[in-house]
C-alpha positions as CSV (number, residue, x, y, z in Angstrom):
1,X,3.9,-112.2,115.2
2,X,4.2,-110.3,118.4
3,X,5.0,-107.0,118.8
4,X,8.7,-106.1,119.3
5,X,10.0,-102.7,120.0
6,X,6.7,-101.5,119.5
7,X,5.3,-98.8,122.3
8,X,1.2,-99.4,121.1
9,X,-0.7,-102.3,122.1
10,X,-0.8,-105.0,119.4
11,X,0.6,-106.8,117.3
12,X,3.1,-106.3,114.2
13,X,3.3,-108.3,110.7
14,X,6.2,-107.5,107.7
15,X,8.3,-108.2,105.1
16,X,7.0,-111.1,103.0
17,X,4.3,-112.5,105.8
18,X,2.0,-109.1,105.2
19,X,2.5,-109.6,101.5
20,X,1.6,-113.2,101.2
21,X,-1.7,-112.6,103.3
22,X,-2.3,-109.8,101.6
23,X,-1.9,-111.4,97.9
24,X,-4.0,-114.3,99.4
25,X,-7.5,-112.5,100.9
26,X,-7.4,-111.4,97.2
27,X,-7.3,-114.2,95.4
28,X,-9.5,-116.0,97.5
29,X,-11.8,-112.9,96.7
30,X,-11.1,-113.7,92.4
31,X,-12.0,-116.9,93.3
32,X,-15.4,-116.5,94.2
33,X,-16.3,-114.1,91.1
34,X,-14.2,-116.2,88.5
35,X,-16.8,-119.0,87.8
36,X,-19.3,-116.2,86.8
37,X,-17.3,-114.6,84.0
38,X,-18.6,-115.0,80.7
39,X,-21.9,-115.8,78.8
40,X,-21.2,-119.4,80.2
41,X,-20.4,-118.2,83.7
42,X,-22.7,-119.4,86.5
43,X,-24.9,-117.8,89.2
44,X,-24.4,-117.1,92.5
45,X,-27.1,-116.9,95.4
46,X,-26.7,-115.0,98.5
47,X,-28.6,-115.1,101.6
48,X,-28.1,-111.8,103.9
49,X,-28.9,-112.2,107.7
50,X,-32.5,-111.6,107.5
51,X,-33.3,-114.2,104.9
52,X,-33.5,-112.1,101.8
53,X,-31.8,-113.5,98.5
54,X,-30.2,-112.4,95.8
55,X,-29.4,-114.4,92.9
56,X,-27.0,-112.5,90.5
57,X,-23.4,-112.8,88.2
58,X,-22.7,-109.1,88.6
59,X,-19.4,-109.2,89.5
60,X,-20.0,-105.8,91.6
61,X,-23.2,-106.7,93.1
62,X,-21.6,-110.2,94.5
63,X,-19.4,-108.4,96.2
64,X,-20.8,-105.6,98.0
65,X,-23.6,-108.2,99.4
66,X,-20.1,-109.7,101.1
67,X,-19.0,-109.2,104.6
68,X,-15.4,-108.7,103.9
69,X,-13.1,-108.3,106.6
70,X,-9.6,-108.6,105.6
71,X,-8.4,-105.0,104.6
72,X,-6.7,-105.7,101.3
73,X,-9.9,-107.9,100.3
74,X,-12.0,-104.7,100.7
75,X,-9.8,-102.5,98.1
76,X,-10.7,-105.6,95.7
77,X,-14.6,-104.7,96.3
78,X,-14.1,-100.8,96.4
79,X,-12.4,-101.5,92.9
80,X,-15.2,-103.4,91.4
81,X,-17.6,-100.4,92.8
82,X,-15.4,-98.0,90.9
83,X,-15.2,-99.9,88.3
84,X,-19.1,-100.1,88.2
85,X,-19.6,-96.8,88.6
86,X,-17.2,-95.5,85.7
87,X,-18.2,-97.9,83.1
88,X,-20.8,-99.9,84.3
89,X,-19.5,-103.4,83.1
90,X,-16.2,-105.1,83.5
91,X,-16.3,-105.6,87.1
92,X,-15.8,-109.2,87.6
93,X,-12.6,-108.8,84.8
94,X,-11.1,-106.3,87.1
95,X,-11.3,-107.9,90.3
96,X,-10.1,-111.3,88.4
97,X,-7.4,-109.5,86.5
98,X,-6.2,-107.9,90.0
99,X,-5.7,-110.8,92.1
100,X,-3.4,-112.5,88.8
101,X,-1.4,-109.7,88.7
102,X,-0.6,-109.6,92.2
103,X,-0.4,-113.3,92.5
104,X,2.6,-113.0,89.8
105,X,3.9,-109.8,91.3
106,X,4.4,-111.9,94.8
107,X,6.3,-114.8,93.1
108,X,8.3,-112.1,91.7
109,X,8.9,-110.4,95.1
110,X,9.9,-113.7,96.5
111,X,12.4,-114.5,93.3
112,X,14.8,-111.6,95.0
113,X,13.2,-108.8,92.3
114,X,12.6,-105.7,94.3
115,X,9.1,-104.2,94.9
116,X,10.3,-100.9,93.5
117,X,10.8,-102.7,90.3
118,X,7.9,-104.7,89.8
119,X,6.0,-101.6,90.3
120,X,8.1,-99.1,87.9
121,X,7.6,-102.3,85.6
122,X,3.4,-103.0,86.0
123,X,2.9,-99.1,85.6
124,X,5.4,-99.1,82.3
125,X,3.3,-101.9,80.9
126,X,-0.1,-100.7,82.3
127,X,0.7,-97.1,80.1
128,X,1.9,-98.9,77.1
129,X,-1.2,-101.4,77.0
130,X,-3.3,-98.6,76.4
131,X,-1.6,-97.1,74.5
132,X,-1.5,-100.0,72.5
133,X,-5.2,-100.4,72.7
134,X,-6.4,-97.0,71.5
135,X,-3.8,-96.6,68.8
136,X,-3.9,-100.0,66.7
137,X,-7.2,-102.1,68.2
138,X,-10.1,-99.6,68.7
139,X,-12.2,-99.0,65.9
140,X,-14.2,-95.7,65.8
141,X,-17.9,-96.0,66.2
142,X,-18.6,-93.6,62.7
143,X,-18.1,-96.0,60.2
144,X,-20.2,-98.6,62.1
145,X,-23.2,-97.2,62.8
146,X,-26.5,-97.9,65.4
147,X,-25.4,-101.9,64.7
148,X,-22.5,-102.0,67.2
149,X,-24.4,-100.1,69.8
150,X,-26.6,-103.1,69.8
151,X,-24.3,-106.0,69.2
152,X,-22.5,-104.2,72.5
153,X,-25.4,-104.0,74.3
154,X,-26.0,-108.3,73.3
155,X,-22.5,-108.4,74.8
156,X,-22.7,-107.0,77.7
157,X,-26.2,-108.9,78.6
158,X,-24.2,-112.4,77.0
159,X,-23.5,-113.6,80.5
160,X,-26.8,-111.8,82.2
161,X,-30.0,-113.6,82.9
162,X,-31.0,-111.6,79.6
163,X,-28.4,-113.2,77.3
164,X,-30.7,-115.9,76.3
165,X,-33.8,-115.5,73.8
166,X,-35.0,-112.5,74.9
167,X,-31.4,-110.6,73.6
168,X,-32.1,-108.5,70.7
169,X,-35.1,-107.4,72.7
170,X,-33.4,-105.5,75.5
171,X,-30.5,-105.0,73.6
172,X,-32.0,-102.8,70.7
173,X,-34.3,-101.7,74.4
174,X,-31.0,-100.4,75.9
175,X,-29.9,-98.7,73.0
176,X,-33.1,-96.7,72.1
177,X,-33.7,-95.8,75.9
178,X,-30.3,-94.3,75.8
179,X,-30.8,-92.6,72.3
180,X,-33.8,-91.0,74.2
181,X,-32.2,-89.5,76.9
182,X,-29.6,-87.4,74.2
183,X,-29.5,-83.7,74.9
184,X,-27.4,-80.8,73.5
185,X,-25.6,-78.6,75.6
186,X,-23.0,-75.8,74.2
187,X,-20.9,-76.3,76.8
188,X,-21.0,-80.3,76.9
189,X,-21.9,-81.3,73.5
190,X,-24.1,-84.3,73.4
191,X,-24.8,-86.0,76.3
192,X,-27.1,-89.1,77.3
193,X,-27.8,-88.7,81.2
194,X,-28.6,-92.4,82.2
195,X,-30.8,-90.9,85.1
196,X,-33.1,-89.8,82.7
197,X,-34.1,-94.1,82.0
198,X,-36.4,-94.6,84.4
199,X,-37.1,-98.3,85.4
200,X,-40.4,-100.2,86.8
201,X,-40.5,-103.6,87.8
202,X,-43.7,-105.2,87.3
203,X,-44.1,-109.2,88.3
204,X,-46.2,-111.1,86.0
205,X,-46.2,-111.7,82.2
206,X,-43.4,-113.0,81.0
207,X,-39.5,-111.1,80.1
208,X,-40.2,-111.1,76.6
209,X,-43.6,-108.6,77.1
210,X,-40.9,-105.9,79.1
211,X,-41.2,-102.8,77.1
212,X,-40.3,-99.1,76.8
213,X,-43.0,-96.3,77.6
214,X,-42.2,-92.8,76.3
215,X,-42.5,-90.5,79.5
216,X,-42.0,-91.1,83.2
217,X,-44.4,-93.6,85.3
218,X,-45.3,-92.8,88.7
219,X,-45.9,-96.0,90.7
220,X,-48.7,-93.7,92.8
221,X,-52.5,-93.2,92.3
222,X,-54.0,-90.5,92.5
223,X,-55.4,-89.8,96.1
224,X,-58.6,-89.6,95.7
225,X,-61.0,-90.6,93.3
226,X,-63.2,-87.7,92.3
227,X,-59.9,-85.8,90.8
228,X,-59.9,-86.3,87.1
229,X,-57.9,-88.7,85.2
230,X,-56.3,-86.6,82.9
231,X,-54.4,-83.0,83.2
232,X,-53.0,-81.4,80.1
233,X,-51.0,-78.9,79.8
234,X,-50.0,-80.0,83.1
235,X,-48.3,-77.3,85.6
236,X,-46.7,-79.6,88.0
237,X,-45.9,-78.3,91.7
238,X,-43.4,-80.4,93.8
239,X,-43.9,-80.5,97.6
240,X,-41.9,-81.5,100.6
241,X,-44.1,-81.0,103.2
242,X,-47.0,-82.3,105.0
243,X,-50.7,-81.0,103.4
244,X,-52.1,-82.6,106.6
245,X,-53.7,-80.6,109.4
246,X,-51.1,-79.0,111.9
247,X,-49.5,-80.3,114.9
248,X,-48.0,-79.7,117.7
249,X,-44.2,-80.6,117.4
250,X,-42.7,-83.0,120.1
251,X,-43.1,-81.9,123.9
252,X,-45.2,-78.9,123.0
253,X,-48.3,-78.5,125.1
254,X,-51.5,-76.4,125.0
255,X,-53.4,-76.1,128.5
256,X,-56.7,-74.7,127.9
257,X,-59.2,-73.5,130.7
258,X,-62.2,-72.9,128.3
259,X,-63.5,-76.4,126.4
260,X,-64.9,-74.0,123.8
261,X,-61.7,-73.2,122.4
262,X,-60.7,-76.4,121.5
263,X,-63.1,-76.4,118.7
264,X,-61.2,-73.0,117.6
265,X,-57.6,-74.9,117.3
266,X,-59.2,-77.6,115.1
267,X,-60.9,-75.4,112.8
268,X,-57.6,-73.0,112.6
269,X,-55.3,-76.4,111.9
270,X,-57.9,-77.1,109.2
271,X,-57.8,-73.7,107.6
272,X,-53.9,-73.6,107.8
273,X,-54.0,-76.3,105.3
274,X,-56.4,-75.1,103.3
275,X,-55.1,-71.9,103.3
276,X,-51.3,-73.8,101.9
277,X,-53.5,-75.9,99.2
278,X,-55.3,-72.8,97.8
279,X,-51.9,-71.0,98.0
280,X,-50.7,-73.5,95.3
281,X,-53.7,-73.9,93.5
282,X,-53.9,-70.1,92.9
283,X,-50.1,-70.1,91.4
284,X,-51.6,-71.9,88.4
285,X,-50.7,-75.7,89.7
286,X,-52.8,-78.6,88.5
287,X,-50.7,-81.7,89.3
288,X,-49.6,-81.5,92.6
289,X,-47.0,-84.0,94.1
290,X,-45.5,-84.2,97.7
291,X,-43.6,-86.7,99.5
292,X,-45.5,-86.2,102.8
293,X,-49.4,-86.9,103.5
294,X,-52.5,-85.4,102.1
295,X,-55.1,-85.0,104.8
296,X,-58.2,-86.7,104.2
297,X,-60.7,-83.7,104.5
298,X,-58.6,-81.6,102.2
299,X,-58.6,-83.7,99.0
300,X,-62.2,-81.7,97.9
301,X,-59.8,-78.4,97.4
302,X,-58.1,-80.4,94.6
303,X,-61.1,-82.4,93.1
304,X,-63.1,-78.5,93.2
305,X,-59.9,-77.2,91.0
306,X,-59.6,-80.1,88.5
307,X,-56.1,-81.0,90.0
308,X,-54.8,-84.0,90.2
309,X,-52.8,-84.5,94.1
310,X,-50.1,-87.6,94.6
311,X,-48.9,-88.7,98.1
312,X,-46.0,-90.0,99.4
313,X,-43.8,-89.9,96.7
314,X,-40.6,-91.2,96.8
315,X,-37.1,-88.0,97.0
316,X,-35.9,-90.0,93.9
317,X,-39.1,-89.8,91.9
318,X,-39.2,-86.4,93.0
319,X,-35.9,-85.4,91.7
320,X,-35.9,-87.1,88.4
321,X,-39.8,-85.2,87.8
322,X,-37.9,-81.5,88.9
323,X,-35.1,-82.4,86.8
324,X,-36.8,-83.5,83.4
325,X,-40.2,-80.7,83.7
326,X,-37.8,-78.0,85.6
327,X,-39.9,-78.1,88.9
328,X,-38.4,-76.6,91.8
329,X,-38.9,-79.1,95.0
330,X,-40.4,-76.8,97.7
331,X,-39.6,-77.9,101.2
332,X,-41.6,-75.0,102.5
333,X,-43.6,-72.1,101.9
334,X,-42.0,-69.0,104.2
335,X,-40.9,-66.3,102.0
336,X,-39.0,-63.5,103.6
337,X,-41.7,-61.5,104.8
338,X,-42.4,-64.0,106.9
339,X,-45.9,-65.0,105.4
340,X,-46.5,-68.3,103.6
341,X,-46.6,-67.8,99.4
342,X,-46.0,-70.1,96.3
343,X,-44.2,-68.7,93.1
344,X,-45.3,-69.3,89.8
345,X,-42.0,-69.5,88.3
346,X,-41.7,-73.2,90.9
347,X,-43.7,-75.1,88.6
348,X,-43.1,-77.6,85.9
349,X,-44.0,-77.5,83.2
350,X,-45.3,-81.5,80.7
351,X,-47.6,-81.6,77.9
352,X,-50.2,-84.0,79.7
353,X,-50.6,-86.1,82.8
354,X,-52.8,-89.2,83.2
355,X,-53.1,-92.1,85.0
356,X,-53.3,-95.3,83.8
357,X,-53.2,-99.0,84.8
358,X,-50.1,-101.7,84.8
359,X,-51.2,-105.1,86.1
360,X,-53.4,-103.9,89.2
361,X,-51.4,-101.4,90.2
362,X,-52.6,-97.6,88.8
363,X,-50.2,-95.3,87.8
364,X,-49.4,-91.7,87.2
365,X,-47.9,-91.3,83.6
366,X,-46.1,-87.5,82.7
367,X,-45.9,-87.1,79.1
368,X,-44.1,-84.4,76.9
369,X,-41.8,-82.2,79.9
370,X,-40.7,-79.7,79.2
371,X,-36.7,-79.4,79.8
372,X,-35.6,-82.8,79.2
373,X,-36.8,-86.2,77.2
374,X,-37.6,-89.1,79.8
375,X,-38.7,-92.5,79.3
376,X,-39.5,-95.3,81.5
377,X,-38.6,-99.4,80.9
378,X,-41.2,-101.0,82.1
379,X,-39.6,-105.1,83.1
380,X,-42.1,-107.8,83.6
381,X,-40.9,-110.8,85.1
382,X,-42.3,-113.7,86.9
383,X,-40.8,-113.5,90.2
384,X,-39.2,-110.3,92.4
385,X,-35.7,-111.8,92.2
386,X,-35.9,-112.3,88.0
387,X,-37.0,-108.9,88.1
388,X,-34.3,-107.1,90.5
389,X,-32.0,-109.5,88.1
390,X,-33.5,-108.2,84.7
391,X,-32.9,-104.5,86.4
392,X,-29.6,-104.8,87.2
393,X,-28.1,-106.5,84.0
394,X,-30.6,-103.4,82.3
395,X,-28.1,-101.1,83.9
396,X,-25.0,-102.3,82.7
397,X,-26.0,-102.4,79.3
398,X,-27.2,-98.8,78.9
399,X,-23.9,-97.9,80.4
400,X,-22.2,-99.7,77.8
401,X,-24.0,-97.7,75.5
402,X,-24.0,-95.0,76.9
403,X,-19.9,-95.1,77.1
404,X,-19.5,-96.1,73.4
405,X,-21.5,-93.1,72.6
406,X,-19.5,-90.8,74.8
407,X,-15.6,-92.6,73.7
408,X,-16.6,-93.1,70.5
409,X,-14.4,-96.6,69.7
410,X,-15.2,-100.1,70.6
411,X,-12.8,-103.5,70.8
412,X,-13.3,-107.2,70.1
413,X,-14.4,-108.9,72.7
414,X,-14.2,-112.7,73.8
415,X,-10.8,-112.8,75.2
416,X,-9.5,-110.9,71.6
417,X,-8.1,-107.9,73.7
418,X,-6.2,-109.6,76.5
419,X,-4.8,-112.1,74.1
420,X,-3.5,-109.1,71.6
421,X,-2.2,-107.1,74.3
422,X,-0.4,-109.7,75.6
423,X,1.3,-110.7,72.7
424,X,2.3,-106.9,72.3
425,X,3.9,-106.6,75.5
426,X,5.6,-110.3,75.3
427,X,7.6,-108.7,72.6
428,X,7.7,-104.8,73.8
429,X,9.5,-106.5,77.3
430,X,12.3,-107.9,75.1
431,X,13.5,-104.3,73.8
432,X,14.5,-103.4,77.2
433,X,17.8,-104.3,78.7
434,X,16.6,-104.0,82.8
435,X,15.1,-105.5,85.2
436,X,11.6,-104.3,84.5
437,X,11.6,-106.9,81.6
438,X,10.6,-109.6,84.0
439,X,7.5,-107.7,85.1
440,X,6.3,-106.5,82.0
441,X,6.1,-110.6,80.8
442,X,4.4,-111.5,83.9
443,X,2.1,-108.4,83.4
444,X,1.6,-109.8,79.7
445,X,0.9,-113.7,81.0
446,X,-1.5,-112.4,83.9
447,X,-3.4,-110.5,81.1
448,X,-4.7,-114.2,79.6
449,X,-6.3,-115.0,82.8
450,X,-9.4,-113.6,81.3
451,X,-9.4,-115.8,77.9
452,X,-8.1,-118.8,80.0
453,X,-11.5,-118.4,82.4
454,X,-13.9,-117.7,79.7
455,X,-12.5,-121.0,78.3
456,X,-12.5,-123.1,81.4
457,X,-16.0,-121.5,82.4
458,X,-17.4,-122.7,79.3
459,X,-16.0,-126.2,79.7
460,X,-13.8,-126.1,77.4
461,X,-9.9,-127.1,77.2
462,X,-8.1,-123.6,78.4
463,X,-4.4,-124.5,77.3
464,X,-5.5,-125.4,73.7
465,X,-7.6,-122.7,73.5
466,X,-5.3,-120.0,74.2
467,X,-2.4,-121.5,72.9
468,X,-4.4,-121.5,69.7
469,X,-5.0,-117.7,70.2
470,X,-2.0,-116.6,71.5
471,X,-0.7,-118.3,67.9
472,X,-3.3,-116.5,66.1
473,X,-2.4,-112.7,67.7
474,X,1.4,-113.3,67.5
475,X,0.6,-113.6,63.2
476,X,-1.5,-111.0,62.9
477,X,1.1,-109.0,64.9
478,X,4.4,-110.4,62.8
479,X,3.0,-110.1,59.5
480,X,1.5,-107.1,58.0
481,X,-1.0,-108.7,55.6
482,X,-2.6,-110.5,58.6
483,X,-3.6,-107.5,60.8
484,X,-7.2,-108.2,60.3
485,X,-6.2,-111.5,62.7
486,X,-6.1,-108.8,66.2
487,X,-9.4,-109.1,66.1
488,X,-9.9,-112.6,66.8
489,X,-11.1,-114.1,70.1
490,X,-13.1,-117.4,71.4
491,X,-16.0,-118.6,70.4
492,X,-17.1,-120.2,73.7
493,X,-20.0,-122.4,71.6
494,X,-18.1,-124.1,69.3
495,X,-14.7,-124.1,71.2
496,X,-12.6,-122.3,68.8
497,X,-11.1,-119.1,67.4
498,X,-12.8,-116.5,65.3
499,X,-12.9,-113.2,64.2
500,X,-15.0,-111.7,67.2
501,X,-15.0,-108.5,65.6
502,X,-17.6,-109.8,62.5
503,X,-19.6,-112.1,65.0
504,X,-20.6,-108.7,66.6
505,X,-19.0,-109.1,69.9
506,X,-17.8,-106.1,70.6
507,X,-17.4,-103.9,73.8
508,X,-16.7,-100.5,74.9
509,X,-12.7,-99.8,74.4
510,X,-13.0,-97.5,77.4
511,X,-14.4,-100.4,79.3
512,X,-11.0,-102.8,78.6
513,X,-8.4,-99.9,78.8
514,X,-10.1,-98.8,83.0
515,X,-10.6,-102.4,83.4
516,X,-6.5,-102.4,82.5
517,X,-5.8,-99.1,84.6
518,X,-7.8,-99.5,88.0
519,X,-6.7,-103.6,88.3
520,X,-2.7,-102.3,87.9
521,X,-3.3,-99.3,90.6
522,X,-4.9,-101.5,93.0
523,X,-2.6,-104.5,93.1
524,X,0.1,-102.0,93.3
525,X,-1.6,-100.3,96.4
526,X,-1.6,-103.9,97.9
527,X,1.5,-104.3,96.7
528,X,3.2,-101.8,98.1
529,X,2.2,-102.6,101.7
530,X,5.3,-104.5,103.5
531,X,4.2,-103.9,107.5
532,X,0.7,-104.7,109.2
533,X,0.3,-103.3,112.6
534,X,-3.1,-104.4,113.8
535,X,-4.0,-102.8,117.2
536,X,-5.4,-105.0,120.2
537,X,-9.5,-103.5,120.9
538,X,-9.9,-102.2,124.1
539,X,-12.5,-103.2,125.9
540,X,-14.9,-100.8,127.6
541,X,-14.8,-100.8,131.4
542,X,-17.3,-98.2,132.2
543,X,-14.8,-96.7,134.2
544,X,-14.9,-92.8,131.5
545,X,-19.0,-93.1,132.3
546,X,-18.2,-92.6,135.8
């Protein structure tokens, strides 16, 4: 619609229009993630601008690799981020449970029900769902034990390219390369620092010969040969600057009358570098890493010392080595007296350093450090893309893990949650005399969108499916004998209802209740937008150069 009364340049959308376009972009959005939901849920394969592809179900991952436009459609993505980033699974839920619950809050809007109210209503129900959640269908991880840590871990890598033979592998993988990473701290208690898992992607072999090496693997060979293959105790200096001879920097020039002299500048760039090398060499280092080049000609300084020098290593190997041996990166040598000097006290500290050989490549292995237990999962795969897929479904599982560990209670999974909460909030809506009744129950029926796509992605008859469970959780809730009944979902195999909970599907309960939490607070942020004023773009004249 054109702008009316309006004193900018551009144009002016409101009332129901915005809302409908709005409540549309995201949907459309759901759509394209729904049919990947599930350990039945299919593939997608994107193809960026250069050519590159990327064959994932990552709810997340889909989604950033999108060019979305429409500015409602991006809070859907920025959601699944956030949601990635807190939990680390869940992601195509959220986004899919989103666009429902706006979808239902717009036919709401458009029955005559006031904004206002569907809001106060969808946060009332948001707060008592997990409520609901933590008090009567969590279970605490104690009485359970290391088994559901792994039976999570098989869930979360059910509908990953992982979820197939090769399960109990990576899953019991996941849960000890977590268990590895614990650390005590007064102040924290026990945590499990997922940065401390360090992953290597290796093509060749096949996904079942992936496996977990104690220590951290450097993909980078030593620089030169006649350094020996093995350091231990290793002192371990981190550098972040060049070792090669000195230059000149950018538009600095040296005019010389006598051709003797430049013999002089050579010999003084040499002995510049030299002079850094020794200064390290003296402090007591015999691993010495930087992420900048090694000159050629200076590499005898390290063979003479038995040291072992690494170029070109990458800020992110650099600050997972400094964190886990308690290295100080140096990014130069000027102390305050203006002279050039290395202190001890910089070092790491491991208990041996080696290289070694994966496929062709050689490798730099750092065993025992000193501050911090590390580990690296090493993934073979046949091709880059199975790999960077094997990596990323990797990731979510550890953070599963790693959230159960840190919560402390997990949930039924397959559907069991949504279908239970739903029922609870069918009945909670009924105690309350005003209008926010009506947007509690459509909060409740946009819940089952995730047991109704689970059951249509695994080809399976949704309304007989759900109906079935919705029968199931309103029993178990009624009757007091039959509370053991909350914790039954769908078995997506067989096509029928079962107690999820013994079949070991479980997931993290922190998982369901932010999944819950950050898909209400961003359809009400869509929600809540009734005017769209999108400004014309001026186009640039050249007249401001001149």
């Amino acid at each position: 619609m054109a702008s009316q009364g309006l004193s900018v340049d551009g144009e002016r959308q409101h009332g129901q229009d915005v809302r409908t376009a709005n409540v549309t972009a995201c949907v459309a959005i759901s759509n394209i993630v729904k049919s990947s939901l599930g350990p039945v849920g299919l593939d997608k394969m994107l193809v960026d601008q250069v050519g590159d592809v990327t064959v994932t179900n990552d709810g997340a991952t889909i989604l950033k690799l999108l060019e979305v436009e429409h500015p409602a459609a991006k809070l859907l993505v920025e959601l699944a981020e956030q949601q990635d980033e807190e939990v680390g699974d869940g992601t195509t839920s959220v986004v899919i449970l989103a666009a429902e619950l706006l979808r239902r809050a717009n036919e709401l809007v458009r029955s005559r029900i006031h904004p206002t109210t569907v809001i106060a209503g969808y946060r009332l129900a948001m707060r008592e769902a997990c409520k609901y959640i933590k008090s009567t269908l969590a279970t605490p991880i104690d009485k359970l034990g290391r088994e559901a840590l792994v039976n999570a871990a098989k869930t979360s890598l059910s509908s990953k390219i992982l979820g197939s033979a090769e399960s109990d592998l990576f899953a019991n993988m996941a849960v000890d390369a977590v268990m590895a990473t614990k650390s005590s701290r007064k102040e924290d208690g026990e945590t499990y620092p997922l940065s401390s898992i360090h992953m290597l992607k290796a093509q060749g072999k096949s996904a079942s010969e992936s496996q977990i090496m104690q220590g951290y693997v450097l993909n980078a060979p030593r620089a030169s040969q006649s350094m020996p293959t093995s350091v231990s105790p290793a002192k371990i200096a981190l550098l972040g600057f060049d070792l090669r001879r000195a230059k000149m920097k950018m538009g600095v020039t040296v005019t010389l009358n006598n051709p003797e002299e430049i013999n002089k500048i050579q010999e003084k760039e040499v002995d510049l570098t030299a002079q850094r090398i020794q200064t390290v060499l003296n402090a007591g280092a015999n691993v010495i890493l930087t992420s900048k080049g090694i000159d050629d000609s200076a590499l005898k300084y390290f063979s003479g010392s038995n040291a072992i020098a690494c170029r070109r290593v990458t800020p992110k190997d650099m600050r997972r080595i400094a964190k886990a041996t308690g290295a100080t990166l140096q990014l130069n040598m000027a102390d305050l007296n203006g002279d050039e000097s290395f202190d001890p006290s910089m070092l790491g500290h491991a208990e041996e350093v080696y290289e070694d050989k994966i496929r062709d490549d050689t490798v730099i292995m750092i065993k025992g450090p000193k501050l911090q237990p590390i580990n690296t999962v090493l993934l073979r795969g046949p091709n880059e893309m199975m790999c960077d897929e094997m990596q990323r479904s990797l990731i979510d599982a550890t953070s599963v893990v790693k959230r159960i560990l840190d919560s402390n209670m997990v949930v039924a999974g397959g559907g069991a949650i949504e279908a239970a909460v739903s029922t609870h909030l069918e009945n909670f809506a009924t105690m309350l005399g005003s209008r926010e009744q009506l947007a509690i129950a459509e909060f409740a029926e946009a819940l089952l969108v995730i047991p109704k796509t689970l059951a249509v992605n695994a080809a399976k008859d949704a309304t007989d499916l759900v109906a079935k469970l919705r029968a199931v959780h309103s029993l178990a809730q009624s009757d007091p004998t039959k509370t053991s009944l909350s914790k039954c979902g769908l078995d997506l195999t067989a096509g029928t209802v079962r107690n999820n909970f013994n079949a070991g599907v479980v997931e993290p309960a922190i998982g369901k209740i932010k999944v819950i939490q950050f898909a209400t607070e961003a359809a009400l942020t869509v929600l809540r937008i009734d005017d769209l004023i999108k400004l014309n773009r001026k186009e640039n004249t050249g007249e401001a150069l001149e």
